[in-house]
N, C-alpha and C positions, 0 to 999 in steps of 0.2 A: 504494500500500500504506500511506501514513504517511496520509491523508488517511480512510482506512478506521479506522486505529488509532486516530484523532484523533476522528473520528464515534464510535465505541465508549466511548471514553474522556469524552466529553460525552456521552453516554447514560447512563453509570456514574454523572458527576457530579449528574447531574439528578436519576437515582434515589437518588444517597446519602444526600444529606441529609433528605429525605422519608420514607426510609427506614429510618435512624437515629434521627429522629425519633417514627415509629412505634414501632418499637425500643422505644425508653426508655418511651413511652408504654405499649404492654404491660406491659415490665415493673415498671411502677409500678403498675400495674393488679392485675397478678398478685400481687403483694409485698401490695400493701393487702389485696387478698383473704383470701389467707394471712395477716397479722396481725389480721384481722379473725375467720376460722376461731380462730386460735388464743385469743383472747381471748373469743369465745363460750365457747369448753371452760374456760379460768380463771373466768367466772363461773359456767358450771353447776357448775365444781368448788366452786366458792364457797358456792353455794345445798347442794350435798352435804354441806359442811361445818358449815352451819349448823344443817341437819335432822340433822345428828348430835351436835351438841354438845346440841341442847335434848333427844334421846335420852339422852344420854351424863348429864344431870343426873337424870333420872328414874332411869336403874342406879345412878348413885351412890347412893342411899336402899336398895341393896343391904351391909349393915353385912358392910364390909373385913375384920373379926375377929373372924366366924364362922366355922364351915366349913358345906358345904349340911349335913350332917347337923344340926349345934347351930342352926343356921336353921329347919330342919325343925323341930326339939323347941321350939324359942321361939314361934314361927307356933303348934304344939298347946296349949301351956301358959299364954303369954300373949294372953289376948285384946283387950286395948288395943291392942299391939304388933302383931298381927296384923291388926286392922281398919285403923290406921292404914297401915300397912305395904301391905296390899293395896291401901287403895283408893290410894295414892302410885304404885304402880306401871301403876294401871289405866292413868294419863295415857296410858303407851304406847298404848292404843288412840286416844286421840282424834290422839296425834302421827300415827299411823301411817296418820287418815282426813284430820288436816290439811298433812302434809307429804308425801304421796305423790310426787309429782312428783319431791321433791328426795332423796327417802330411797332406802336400798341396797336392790336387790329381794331381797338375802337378809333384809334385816331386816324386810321387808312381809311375805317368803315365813311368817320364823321368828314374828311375831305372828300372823298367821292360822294358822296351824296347828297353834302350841304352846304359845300365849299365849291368846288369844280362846276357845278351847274349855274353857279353863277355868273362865271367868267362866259365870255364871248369870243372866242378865236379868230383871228381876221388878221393872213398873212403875217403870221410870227408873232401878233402880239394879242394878249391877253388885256381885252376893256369890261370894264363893268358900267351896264346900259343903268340908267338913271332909273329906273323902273324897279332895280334891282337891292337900289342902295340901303331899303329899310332892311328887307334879307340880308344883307350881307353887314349891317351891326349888328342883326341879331346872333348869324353864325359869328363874328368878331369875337362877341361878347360869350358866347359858347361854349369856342374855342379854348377861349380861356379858363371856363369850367371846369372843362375837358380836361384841359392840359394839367390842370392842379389836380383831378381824382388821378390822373395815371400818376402821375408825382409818389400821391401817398402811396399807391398800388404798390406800385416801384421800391419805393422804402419801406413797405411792409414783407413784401418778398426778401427784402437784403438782409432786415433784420431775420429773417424767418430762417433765412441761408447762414447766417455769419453767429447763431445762438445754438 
């Protein structure tokens, strides 16, 4: 019986450390995977963050101390201020054909559908018809909604990553 125990126990020994071995070896295996997942998602957050700061400067050309109404009436009244003022904003279209990838699908959703139908295309340039201009302080003013929910979105995922 002890010579049975003793064969067992030298079977055990054989496999242990081979075993142990593997062991560790998975889970270093495992562990780098997972730091390696996790650190794709920091820089796609990364690349998120980016395509919304160069967003985040375009809304800022949205003037803090108006309200959309007194926006609305400056865009009718002033037309310096409102050429300049739109074609500033247009950028958003070129962010939103150059940054796709990186950008929030609500703010792709919210340019194509409430942004872009605004603009009028005529040989290379981008105008907004006078018809348009109530629409387009409302999207302005939106936009900038927008832009602050993905914000927090945004640093709610980093915090969620980086804890």
């Amino acid at each position: 019986m002890s010579g049975n125990l003793q064969e067992v126990l030298d079977v055990v020994k054989a496999i242990a450390v081979p075993g142990i071995t593997l062991a560790a070896v998975w889970l270093g295996w495992r562990l780098g995977v997972s730091s390696q997942r996790a650190q794709r998602r920091l820089d796609r957050l990364s690349d998120r963050f980016a395509a919304l700061v160069e967003v985040m400067q375009v809304v800022a050309n949205v003037p803090p101390d108006l309200t959309q109404q007194e926006l609305v009436a400056k865009l009718e009244t002033d037309e310096e201020f409102r050429n300049s003022f739109v074609h500033r904003l247009l950028r958003i279209l070129g962010l939103r054909n150059e940054r796709i990838a990186s950008l929030d699908r609500e703010l792709v959703r919210f340019v194509d559908t409430r942004f872009r139908p605004l603009y009028v295309a005529r040989l290379g340039e981008f105008d907004l018809p006078p018809d348009r201009i109530d629409q387009f302080g409302a999207a302005a003013f939106d936009l900038r909604r927008l832009v602050e929910q993905v914000e927090l979105k945004l640093l709610a995922e980093q915090e969620k990553l980086t804890n």
